[in-house]
C-alpha positions as CSV (number, residue, x, y, z in Angstrom):
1,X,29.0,-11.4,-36.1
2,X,28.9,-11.7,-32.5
3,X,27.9,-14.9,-30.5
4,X,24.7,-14.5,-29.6
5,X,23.9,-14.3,-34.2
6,X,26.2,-17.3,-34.0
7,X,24.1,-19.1,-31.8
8,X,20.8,-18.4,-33.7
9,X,22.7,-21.1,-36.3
10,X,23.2,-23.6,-32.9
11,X,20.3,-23.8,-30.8
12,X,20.3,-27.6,-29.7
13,X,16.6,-27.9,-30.3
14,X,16.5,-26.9,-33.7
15,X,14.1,-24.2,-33.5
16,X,16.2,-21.1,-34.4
17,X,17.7,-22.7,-37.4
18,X,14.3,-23.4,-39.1
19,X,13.3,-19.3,-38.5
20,X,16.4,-18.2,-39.7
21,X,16.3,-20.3,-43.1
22,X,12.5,-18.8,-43.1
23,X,13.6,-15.1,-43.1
24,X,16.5,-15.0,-45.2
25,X,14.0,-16.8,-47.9
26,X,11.4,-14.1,-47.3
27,X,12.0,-10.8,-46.9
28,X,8.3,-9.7,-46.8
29,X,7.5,-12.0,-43.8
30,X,11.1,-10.7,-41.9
31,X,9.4,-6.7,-42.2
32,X,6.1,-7.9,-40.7
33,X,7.1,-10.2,-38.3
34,X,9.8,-7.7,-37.3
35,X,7.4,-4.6,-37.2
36,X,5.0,-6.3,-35.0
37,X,7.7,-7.3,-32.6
38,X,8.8,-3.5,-32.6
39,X,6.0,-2.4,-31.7
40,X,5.3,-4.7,-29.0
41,X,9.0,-3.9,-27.5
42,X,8.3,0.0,-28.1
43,X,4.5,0.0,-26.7
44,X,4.4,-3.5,-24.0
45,X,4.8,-1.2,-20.9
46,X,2.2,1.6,-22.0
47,X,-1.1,-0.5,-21.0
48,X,-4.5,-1.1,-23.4
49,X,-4.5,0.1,-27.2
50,X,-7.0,3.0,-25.4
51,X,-3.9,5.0,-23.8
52,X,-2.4,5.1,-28.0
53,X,-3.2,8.4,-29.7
54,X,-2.1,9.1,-33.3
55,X,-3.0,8.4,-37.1
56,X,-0.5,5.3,-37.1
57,X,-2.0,2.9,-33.8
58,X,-2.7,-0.2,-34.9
59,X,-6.3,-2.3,-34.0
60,X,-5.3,-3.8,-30.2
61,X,-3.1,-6.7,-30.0
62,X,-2.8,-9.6,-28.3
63,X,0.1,-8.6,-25.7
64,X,-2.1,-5.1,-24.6
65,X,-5.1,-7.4,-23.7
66,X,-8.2,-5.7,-25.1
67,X,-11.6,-6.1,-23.3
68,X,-14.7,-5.8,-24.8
69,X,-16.7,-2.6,-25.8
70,X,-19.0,-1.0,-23.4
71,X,-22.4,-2.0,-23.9
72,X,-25.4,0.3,-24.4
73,X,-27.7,-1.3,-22.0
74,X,-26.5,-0.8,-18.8
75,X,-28.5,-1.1,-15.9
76,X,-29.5,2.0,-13.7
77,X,-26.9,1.4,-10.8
78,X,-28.8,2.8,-8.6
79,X,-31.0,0.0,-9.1
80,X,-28.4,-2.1,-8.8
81,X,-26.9,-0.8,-5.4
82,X,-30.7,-1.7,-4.1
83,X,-29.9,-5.1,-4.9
84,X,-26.7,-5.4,-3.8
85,X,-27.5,-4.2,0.5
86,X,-30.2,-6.8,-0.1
87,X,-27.9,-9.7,-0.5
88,X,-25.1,-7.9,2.0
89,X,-27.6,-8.9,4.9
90,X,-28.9,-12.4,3.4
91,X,-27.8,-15.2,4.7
92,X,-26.2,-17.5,2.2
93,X,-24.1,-20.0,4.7
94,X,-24.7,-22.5,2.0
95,X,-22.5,-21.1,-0.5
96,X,-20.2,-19.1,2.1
97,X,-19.9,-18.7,6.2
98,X,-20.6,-14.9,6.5
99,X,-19.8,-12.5,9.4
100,X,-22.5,-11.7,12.0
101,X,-23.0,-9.2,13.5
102,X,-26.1,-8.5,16.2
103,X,-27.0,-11.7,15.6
104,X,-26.9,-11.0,11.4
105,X,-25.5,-12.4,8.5
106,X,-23.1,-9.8,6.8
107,X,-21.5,-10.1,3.4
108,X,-20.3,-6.0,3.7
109,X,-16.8,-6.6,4.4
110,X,-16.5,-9.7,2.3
111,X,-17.7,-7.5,-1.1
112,X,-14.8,-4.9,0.0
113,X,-11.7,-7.9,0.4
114,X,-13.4,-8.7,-3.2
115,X,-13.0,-5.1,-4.3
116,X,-9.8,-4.8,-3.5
117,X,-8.3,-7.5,-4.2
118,X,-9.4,-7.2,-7.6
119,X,-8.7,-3.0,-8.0
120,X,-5.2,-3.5,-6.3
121,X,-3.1,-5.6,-8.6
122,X,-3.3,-2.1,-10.8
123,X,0.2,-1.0,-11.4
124,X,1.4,3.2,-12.8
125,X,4.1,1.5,-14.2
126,X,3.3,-0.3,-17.1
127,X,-1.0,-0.2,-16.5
128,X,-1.5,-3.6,-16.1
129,X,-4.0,-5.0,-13.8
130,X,-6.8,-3.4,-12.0
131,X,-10.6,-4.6,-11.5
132,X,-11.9,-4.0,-15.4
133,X,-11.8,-7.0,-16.8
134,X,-12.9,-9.1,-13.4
135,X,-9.6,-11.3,-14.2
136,X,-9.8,-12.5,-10.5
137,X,-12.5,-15.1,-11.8
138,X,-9.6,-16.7,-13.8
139,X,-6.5,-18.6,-12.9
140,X,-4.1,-16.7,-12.0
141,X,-5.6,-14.6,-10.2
142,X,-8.1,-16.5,-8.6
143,X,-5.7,-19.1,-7.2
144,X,-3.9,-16.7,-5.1
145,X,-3.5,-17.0,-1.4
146,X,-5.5,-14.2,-0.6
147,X,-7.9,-14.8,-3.1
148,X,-9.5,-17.7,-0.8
149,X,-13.2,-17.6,-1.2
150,X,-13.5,-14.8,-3.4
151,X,-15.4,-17.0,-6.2
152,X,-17.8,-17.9,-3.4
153,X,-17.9,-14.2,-2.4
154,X,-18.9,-13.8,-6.2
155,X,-21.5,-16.7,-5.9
156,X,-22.7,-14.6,-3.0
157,X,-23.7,-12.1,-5.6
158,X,-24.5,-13.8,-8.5
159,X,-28.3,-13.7,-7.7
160,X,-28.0,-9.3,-8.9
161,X,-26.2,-10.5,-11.7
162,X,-28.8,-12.9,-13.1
163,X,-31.7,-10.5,-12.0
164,X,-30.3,-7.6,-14.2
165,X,-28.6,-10.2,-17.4
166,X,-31.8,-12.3,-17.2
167,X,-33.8,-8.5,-17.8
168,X,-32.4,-7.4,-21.0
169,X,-29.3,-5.2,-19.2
170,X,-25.4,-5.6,-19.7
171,X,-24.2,-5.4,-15.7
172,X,-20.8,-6.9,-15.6
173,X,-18.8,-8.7,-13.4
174,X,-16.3,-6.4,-13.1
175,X,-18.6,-3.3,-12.3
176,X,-20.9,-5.7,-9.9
177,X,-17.4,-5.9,-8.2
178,X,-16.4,-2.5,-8.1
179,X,-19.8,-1.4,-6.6
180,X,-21.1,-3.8,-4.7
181,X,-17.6,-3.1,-2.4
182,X,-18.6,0.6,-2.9
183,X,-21.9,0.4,-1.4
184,X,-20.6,-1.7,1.4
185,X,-18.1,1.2,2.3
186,X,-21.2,3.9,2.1
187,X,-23.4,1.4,3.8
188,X,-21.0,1.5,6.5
189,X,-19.9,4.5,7.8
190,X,-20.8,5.7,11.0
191,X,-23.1,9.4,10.6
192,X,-23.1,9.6,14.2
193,X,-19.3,9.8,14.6
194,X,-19.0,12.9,11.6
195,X,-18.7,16.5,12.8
196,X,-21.3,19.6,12.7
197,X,-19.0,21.1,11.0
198,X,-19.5,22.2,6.9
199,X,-16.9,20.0,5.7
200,X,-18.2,16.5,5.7
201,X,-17.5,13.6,3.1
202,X,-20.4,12.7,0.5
203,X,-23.3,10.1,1.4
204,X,-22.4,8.1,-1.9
205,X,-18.9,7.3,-2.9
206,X,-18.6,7.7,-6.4
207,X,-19.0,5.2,-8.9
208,X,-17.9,5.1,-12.5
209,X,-20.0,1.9,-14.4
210,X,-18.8,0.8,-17.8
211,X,-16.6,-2.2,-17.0
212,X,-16.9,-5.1,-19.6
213,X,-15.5,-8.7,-18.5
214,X,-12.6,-10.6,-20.2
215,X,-12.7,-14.2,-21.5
216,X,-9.5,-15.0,-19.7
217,X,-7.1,-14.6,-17.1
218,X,-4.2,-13.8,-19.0
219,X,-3.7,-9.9,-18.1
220,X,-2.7,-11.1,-14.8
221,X,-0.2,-13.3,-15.9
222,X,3.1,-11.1,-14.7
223,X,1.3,-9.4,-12.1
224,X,2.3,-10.7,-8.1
225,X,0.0,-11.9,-5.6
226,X,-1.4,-9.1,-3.7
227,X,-2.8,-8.9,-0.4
228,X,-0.1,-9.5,1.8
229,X,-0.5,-8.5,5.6
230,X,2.9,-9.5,6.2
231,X,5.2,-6.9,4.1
232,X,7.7,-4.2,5.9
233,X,6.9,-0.9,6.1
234,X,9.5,-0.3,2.8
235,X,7.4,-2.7,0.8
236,X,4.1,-1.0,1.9
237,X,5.6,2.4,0.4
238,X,6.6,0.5,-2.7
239,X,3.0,-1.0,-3.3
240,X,1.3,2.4,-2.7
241,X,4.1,3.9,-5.0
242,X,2.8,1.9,-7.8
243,X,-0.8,2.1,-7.1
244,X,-0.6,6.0,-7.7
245,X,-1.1,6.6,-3.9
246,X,0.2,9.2,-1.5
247,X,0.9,8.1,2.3
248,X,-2.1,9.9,3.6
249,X,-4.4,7.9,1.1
250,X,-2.5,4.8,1.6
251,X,-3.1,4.8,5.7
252,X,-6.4,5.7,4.7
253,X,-7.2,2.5,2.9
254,X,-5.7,0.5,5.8
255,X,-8.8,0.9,8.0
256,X,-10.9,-0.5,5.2
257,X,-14.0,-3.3,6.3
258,X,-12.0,-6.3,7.7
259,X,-14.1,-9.5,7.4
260,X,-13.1,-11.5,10.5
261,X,-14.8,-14.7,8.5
262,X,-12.1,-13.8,6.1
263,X,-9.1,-13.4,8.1
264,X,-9.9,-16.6,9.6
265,X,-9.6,-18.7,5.9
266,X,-6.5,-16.6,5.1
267,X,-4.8,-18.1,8.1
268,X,-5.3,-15.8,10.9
269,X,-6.8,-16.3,14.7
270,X,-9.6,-13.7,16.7
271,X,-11.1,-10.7,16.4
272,X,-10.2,-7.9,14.3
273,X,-12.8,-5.5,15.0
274,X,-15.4,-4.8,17.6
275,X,-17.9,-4.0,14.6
276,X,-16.9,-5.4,10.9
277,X,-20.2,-2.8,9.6
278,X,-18.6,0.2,10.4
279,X,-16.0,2.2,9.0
280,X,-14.7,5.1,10.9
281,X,-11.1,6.3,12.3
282,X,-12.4,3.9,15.2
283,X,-9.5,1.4,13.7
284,X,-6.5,4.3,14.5
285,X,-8.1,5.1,17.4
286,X,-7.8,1.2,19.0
287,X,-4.0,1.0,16.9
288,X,-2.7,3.8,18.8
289,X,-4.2,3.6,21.9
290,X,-3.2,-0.3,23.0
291,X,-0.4,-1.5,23.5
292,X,0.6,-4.6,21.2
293,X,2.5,-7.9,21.8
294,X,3.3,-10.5,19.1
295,X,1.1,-13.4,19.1
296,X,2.3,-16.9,17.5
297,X,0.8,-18.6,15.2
298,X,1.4,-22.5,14.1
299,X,1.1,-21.6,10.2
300,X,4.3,-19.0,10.9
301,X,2.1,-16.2,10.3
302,X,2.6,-12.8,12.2
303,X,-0.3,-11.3,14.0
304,X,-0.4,-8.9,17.3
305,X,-2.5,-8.9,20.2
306,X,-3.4,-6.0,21.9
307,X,-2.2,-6.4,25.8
308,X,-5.6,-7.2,28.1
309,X,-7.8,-7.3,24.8
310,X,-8.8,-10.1,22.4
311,X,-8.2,-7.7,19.4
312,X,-5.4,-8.6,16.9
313,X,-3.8,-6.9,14.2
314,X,-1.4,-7.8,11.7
315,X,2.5,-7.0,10.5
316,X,1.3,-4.3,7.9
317,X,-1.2,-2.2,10.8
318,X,1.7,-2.3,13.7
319,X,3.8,-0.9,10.8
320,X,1.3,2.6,10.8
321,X,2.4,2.8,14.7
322,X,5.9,2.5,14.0
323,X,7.0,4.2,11.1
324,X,7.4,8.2,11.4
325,X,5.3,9.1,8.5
326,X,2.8,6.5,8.4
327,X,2.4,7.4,12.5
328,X,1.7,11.2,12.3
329,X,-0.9,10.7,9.4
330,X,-2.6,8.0,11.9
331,X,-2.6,10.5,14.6
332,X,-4.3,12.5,12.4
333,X,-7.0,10.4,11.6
334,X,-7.6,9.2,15.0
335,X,-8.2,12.7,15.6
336,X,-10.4,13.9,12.5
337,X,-13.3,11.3,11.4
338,X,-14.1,13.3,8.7
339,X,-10.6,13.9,7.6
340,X,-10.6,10.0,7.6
341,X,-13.6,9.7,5.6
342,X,-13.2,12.2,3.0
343,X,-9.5,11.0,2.8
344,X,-10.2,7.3,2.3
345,X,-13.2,8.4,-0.3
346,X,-10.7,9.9,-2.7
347,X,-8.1,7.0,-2.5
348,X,-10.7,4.0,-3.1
349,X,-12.1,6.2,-6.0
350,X,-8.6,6.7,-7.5
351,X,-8.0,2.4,-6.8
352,X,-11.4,1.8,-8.5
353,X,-10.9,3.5,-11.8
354,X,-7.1,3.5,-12.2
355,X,-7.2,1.6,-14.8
356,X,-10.1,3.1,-16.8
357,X,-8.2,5.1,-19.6
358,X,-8.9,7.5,-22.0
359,X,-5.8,8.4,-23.9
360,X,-2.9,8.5,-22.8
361,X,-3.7,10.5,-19.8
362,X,-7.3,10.7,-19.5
363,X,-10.0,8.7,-17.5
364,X,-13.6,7.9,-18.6
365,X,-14.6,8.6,-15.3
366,X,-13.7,12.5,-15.1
């Protein structure tokens, strides 16, 4: 025997003793408990029960954290979307301060920090995380830092999700989520700023409904806060490494709707953008072009200010400027709206359904 069977008969609490004594009195109970275990250790790191094939996969366990079916009445999302740029522009200070703009309310950028904060925790290498499920309603998740005000964000919405649950439809948090960033993003880019050219991105980004909710938060359980402005440029690559992305898409997804209302809860001081409704390479375009000095913060945050300019930035957007690859892809986009646009369409589609499987390498949404 070696010492670590030896111990099994010396645990100091008493608790291995009493399973030993119950398998070697039941041999029956040691194969099932033993099988399940197997299985567990031989399948934890290869996501939902859905990515299984084969004669011999077991119904879903507990560990693989099954969601719900997909129901039968879902809602026309195109009815939904309708919905959804109604509330982006009503003001509900009550529930959460907004961003103006012109004057406005604006909830756009707000419903795209939500989107991604909830699509980003996916991981390629063992599938947890992702938005299905909506686990960023639930502790863990919704305790993180950068998590601040996303269940008022979601309160912000909750008035589409009664109007289609209350009408006899199935629209889930998770896909409400998913879309209601989504139409932000198509809501805001700039038309004026794309080429004559053939090649321009879609009107729509695409959307691929079906979510179901879970009861719990417990998928996010070994999962790491995510949203951090402050990483280095090697920890950047490593995030978009397990999120499936290349560099181009990664930069891409940088110059994403910033809320400044947002910024401002998370910790951060001024303006981040000249226009928080638009999205176009105008964010490379104001990176590359200014110079930036480091501005101190009393919270020991990091943030940059651009010399003779009250815009900021953070740690992660000075880190597009500086490193080599992540600086020739910027040029690029500062360069190329619609290479921007029909680049940063492609890499929120993949974030948005990574984690909607079918088999082992399949997708629902293809």
């Amino acid at each position: 025997m070696l010492t670590s069977d030896i111990s099994l008969l010396n645990d100091p609490a008493g608790q291995y003793q009493k399973l030993v004594q119950l398998f070697a009195a039941n041999q029956t109970l040691l194969e099932d408990t033993f099988a399940h275990a197997w299985y567990k250790l031989a399948s934890r790191d290869m996501g939902p029960v859905t990515r299984c094939v084969g004669p011999w996969v077991p119904p879903a366990q507990p560990f693989q954290f099954p969601l719900p079916e997909t129901p039968s009445n879902l809602p026309d999302f195109d009815d939904v979307r309708n919905s959804i740029v109604k509330v982006m522009s009503r003001d509900a200070s009550s529930i959460l301060r907004p961003d103006t703009y012109n004057g406005s309310a604006y909830y756009g950028a707000l419903f795209v920090h939500l989107a991604w904060q909830a699509a980003s925790t996916f991981r390629q290498t063992d599938y947890l995380g992702g938005a299905n499920g909506a686990r960023i309603r639930f502790a863990p998740q919704a305790n993180w830092p950068f998590n601040v005000g996303m269940n008022k964000t979601m309160e912000v919405l909750r008035p589409v999700y009664d109007q289609f649950n209350d009408n006899g439809f199935s629209l889930s948090w998770a896909d409400l989520i998913v879309l209601a960033g989504t139409v932000a993003l198509e809501e805001a880019v700039d038309v004026s700023k794309r080429s004559t050219t053939a090649r321009k991105p879609h009107d729509d980004l695409d959307f691929c409904g079906g979510r179901t909710d879970a009861s719990d938060g417990k998928g996010s359980n070994f999962l790491p806060p995510n949203g951090n402005y402050s990483l280095t440029v090697s920890e950047m690559k490593a995030v978009a490494r397990q999120l499936g992305l290349s560099h181009d898409q990664a930069v891409a997804l940088s110059a994403r709707l910033r809320s400044p209302s947002q910024m401002a809860r998370l910790g951060y001081f001024g303006s981040w953008t000249t226009n928080p409704t638009s999205l176009s390479n105008e964010y490379f375009i104001t990176l590359l072009n200014n110079d930036w000095q480091p501005f101190a913060l009393p919270n020991g945050l990091s943030q940059y200010k651009a010399v003779g300019q009250q815009l900021f930035m953070t740690q992660t957007d000075l880190n597009l400027k500086y490193d080599a690859t992540y600086l020739a892809i910027a040029q690029e986009f500062a360069s190329d709206n619609d290479l921007f646009l029909l680049t940063f369409q492609s890499a929120w589609t993949q974030v948005m359904n990574a984690d909607r499987f079918d088999g082992p390498v399949g997708s629902v949404c293809l």
